[in-house]
C-alpha positions in Angstrom: -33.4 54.9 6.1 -35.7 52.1 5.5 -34.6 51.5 2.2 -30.9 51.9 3.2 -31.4 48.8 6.0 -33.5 47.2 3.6 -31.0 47.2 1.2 -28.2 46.3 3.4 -30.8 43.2 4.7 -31.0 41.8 1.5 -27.2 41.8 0.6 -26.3 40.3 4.0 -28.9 37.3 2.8 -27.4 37.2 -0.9 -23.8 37.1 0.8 -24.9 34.4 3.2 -26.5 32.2 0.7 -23.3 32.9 -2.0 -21.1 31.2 1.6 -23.3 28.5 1.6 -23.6 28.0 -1.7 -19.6 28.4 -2.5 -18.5 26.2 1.0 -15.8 23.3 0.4 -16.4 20.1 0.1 -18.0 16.9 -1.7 -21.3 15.8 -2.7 -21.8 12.9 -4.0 -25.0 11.7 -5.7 -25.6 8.1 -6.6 -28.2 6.5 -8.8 -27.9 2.5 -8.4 -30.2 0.4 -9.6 -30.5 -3.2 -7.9 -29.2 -2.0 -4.5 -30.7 -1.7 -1.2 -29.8 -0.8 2.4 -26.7 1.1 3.0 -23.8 2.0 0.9 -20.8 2.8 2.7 -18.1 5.5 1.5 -14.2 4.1 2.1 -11.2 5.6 2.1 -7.8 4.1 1.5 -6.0 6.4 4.2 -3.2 4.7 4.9 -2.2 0.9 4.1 -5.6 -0.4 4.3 -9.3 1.2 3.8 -11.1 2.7 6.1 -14.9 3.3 6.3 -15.5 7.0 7.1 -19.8 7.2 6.2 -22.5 5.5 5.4 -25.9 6.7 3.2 -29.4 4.5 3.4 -30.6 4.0 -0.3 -33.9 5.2 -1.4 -35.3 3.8 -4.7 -31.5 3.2 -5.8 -30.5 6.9 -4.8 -27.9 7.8 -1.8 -25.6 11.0 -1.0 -22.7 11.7 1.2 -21.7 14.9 1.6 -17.9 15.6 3.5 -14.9 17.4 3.2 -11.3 16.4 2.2 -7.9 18.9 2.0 -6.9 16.7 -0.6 -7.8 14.2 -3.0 -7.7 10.4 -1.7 -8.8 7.0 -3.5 -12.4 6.3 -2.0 -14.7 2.7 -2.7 -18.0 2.5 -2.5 -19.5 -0.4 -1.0 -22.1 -2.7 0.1 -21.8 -5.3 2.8 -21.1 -7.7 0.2 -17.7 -5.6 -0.7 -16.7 -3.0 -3.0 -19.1 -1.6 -6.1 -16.7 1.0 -7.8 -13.3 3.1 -6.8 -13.0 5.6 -7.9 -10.8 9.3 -6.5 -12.4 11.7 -4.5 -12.2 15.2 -4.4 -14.3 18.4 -3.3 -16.6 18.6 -6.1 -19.8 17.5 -6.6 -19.3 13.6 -8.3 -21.7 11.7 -9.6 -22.4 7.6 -9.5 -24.7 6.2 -11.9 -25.6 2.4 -12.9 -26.0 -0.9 -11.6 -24.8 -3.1 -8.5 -25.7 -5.8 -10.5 -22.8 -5.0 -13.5 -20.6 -2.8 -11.2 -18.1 -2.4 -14.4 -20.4 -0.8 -15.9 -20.9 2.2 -13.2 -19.7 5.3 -13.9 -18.1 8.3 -11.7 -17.9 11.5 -13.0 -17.7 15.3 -11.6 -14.0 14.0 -10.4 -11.2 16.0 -12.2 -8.8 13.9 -10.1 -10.8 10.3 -11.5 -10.4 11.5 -15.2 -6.6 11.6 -14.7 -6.4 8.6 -13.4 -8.7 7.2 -15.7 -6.3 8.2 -18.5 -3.3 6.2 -17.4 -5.5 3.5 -16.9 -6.4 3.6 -20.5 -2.8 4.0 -21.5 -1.6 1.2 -19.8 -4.5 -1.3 -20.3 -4.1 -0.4 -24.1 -0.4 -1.7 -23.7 -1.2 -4.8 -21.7 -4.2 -5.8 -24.7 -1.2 -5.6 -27.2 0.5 -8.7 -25.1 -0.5 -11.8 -27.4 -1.7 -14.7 -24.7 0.6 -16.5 -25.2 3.3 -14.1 -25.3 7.2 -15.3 -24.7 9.0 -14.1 -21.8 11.0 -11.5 -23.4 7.8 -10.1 -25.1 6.0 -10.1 -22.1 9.1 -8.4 -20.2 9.3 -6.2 -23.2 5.8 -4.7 -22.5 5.5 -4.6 -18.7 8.8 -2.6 -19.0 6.9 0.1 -21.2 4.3 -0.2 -18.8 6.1 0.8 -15.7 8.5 3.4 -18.2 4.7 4.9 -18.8 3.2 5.4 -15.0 7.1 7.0 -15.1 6.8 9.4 -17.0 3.2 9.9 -16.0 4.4 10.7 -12.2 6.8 13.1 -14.2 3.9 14.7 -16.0 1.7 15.6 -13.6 3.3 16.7 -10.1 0.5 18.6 -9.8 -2.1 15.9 -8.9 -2.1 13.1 -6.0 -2.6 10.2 -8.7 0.8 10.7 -9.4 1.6 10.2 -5.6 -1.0 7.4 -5.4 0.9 5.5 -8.6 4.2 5.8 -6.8 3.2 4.6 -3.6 0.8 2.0 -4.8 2.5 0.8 -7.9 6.2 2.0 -8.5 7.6 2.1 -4.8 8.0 -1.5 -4.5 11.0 -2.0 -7.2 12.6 1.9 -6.4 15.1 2.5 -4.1 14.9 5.4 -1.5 16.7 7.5 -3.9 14.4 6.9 -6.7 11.3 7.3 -4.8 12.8 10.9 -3.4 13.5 11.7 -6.9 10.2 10.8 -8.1 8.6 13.0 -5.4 11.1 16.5 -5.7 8.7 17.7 -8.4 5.4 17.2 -6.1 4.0 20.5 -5.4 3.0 21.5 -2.1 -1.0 19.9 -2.4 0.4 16.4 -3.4 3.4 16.5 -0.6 0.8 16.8 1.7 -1.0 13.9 0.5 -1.4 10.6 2.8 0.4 9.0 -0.3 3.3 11.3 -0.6 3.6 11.1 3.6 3.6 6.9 3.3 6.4 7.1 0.4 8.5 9.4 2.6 7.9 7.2 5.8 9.3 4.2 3.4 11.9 6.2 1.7 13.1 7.0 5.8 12.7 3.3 6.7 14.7 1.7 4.1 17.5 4.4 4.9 17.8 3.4 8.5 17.5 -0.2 7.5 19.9 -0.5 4.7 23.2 -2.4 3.8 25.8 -0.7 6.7 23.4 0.7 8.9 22.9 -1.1 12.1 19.9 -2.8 12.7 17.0 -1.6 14.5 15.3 -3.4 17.4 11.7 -4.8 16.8 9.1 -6.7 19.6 6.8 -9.0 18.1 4.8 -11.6 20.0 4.7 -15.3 19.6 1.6 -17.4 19.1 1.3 -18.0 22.7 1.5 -13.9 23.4 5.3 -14.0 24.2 6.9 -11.0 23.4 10.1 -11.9 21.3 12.9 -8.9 20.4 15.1 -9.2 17.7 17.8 -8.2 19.4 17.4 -11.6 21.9 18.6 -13.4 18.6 20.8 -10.6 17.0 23.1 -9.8 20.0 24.1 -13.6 20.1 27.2 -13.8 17.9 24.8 -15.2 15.1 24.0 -14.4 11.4 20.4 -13.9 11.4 17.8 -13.7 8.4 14.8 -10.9 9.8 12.3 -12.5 7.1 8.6 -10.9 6.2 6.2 -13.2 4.6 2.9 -14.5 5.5 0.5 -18.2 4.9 -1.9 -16.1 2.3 1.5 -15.2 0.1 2.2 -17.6 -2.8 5.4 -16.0 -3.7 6.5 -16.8 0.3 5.4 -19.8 0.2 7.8 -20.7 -3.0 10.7 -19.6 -1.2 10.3 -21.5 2.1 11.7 -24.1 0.9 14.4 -22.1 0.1 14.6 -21.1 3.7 14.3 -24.8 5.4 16.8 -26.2 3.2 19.3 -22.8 4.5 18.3 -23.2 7.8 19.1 -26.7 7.9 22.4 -26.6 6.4 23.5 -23.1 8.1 21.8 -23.5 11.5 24.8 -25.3 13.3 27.2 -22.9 11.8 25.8 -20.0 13.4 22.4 -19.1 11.4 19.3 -18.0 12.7 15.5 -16.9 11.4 13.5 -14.2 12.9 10.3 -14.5 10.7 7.6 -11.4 11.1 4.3 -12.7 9.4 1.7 -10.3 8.1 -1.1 -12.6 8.5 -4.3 -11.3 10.2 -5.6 -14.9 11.3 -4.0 -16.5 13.8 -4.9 -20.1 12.8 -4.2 -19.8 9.2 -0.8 -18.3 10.6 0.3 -21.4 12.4 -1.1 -23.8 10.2 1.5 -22.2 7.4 4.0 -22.3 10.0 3.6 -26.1 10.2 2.8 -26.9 6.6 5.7 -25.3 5.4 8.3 -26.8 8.2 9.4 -23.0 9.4 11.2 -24.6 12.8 12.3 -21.2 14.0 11.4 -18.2 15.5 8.1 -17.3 14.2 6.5 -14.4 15.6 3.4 -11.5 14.7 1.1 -9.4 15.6 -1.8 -10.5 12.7 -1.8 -6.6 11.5 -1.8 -7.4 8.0 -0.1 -4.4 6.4 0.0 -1.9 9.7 2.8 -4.4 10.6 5.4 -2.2 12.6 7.7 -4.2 12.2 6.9 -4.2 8.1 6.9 -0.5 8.3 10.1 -0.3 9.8 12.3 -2.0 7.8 10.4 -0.3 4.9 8.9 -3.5 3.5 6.6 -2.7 0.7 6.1 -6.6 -1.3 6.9 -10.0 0.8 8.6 -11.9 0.8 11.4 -9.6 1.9 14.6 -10.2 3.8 17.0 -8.5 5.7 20.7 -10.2 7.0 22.1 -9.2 10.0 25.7 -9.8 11.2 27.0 -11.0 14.3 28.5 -7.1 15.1 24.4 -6.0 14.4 25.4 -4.1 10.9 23.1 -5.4 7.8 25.0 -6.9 5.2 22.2 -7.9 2.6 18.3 -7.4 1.2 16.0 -9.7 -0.1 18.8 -12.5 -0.6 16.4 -15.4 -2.2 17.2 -18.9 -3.4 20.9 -19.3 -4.6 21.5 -16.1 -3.5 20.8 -16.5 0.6 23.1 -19.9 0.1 25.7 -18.4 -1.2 26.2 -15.2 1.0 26.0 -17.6 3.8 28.6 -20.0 2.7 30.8 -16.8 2.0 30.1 -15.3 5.6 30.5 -18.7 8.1 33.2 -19.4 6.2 34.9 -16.0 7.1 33.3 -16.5 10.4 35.4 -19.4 11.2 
């Protein structure tokens, strides 16, 4: 009988130490040399990273140990910003080299890293074929292979959340709803449930609602002095009006605005309004673009960066991004630039006569 309990003593320890032993999760080891203080472990959970833990470093070694249900992009950082990236997963990954050469760090025990690291060594291998000084069509040439790549790469491997993570991060921009649904109907049930996979969908939904025929939807943004300003004051007035999303930090915005005044000052007695929602997150540098640029209309925000609601509901992925709405609310046009915004405004006041 003693034996017998014995026995069964023993196994229940064995068995209790195989659970511990076999129990989900991460580990992650790091061996830096030149670092002190804390490190702190990052996740890129939605639009912008989030901090989840911090380690103290000891003689260049740190560990966090956690749990994800599925794979996510994760930084490692000091307080002076970001030492690698790299994907984390439940497995036990190790970091090893130096903060002072951070390309040089490597992160291995990731099954979900290694995949990624072979697209990156796919594509970076096609952008060292493009000479320097490379003429447009070559250079068109090879960023076209590029993205036909990451493509067939989302194709290749519905089985893994980089391939989510590529089409949300990398692809979604230039696809349409359609295209981004398509890209996604091979995704099995682990990568649908991914925070990438859920932000493609929410975009996919977005630019649906939001799209060429569909009546517009209503957005509240506040002014620089707090005011809360709707859309809809503007787009129930018998006026065409231009929702535009840009921002002061945007080079690419800050081409077009030009664009925009000139628009604004030819089309604005016909019956033309702006309803500009920046993504800026500092309110100074906000208004100082405002009045460098000569944007004389409605200029609102909430200085959310990228967690813009407004941005999210109109499915805005790049800036700068338009949307035209008719007097009668239905949107007629998306991302009319230069020329282009001219010319569908001619052709509209004219028949608005």
């Amino acid at each position: 009988m003693k034996k017998t309990l014995f026995f069964s003593a023993v196994m229940l320890f064995i068995g209790a130490a195989c659970t511990q032993v076999n129990k989900p999760g991460y580990t992650i080891n790091g061996n830096l040399s030149g670092i002190t203080g804390n490190v702190y472990l990052t996740v890129f959970e939605g639009k912008m990273p989030s901090r989840i833990d911090s380690a103290q470093v000891v003689n260049g070694q740190f560990m966090f140990k956690g749990d994800r249900k599925t794979p996510i992009l994760a930084s490692l950082q000091t307080d002076n910003g970001d030492l690698v990236r790299f994907f984390l997963e439940n497995s036990v990954i190790d970091i090893n080299g130096s903060a002072d050469s951070p390309v040089t760090i490597s992160v291995t025990g990731s099954k979900t890293e290694d995949v990624y690291k072979r697209l990156q060594n796919e594509t970076n291998t096609l952008k060292a074929s493009l000479p320097e000084n490379a003429a447009p069509g070559v250079r068109d040439s090879i960023n076209n292979l590029i993205t036909a790549t990451k493509r067939q790469f989302i194709k290749n491997n519905p089985s893994s959340v980089v391939a989510a993570y590529v089409l949300y991060r990398e692809l979604s921009y230039m696809m349409t709803p359609e295209e981004m649904d398509s890209s996604m109907s091979g995704f099995d049930s682990t990568v649908r449930s991914s925070i990438y996979s859920k932000l493609i969908e929410s975009m996919s939904n977005a630019l649906k609602k939001t799209a060429p025929g569909q009546v517009y939807t209503d957005i509240s943004v506040p002014d620089k002095d707090g005011n809360i300003i709707p859309l809809s004051s503007i787009a129930d007035s018998n006026k065409y009006v231009l929702l535009d999303f840009w921002a002061s930090w945007c080079p690419p915005c800050r081409a077009e605005a030009p664009n925009l005044v000139s628009a604004y000052k030819e089309f604005a007695p016909k019956g033309f309004e702006i309803y500009a929602v920046s993504l800026d997150q500092n309110k100074e540098e906000w208004i100082k673009g405002i009045q460098d640029l000569k944007l004389d209309w409605i200029n609102v925000s909430d200085l959310t960066f990228w967690e813009s609601k407004a941005a999210e509901t109109y499915g805005i992925r790049s800036i700068p991004s338009n949307i035209l709405i008719a007097p009668d609310g239905k949107i007629i046009a998306r991302n009319l630039r230069g020329t282009d915004l001219h010319n569908k405004l001619a052709e509209v006041l004219a028949q608005n006569k």
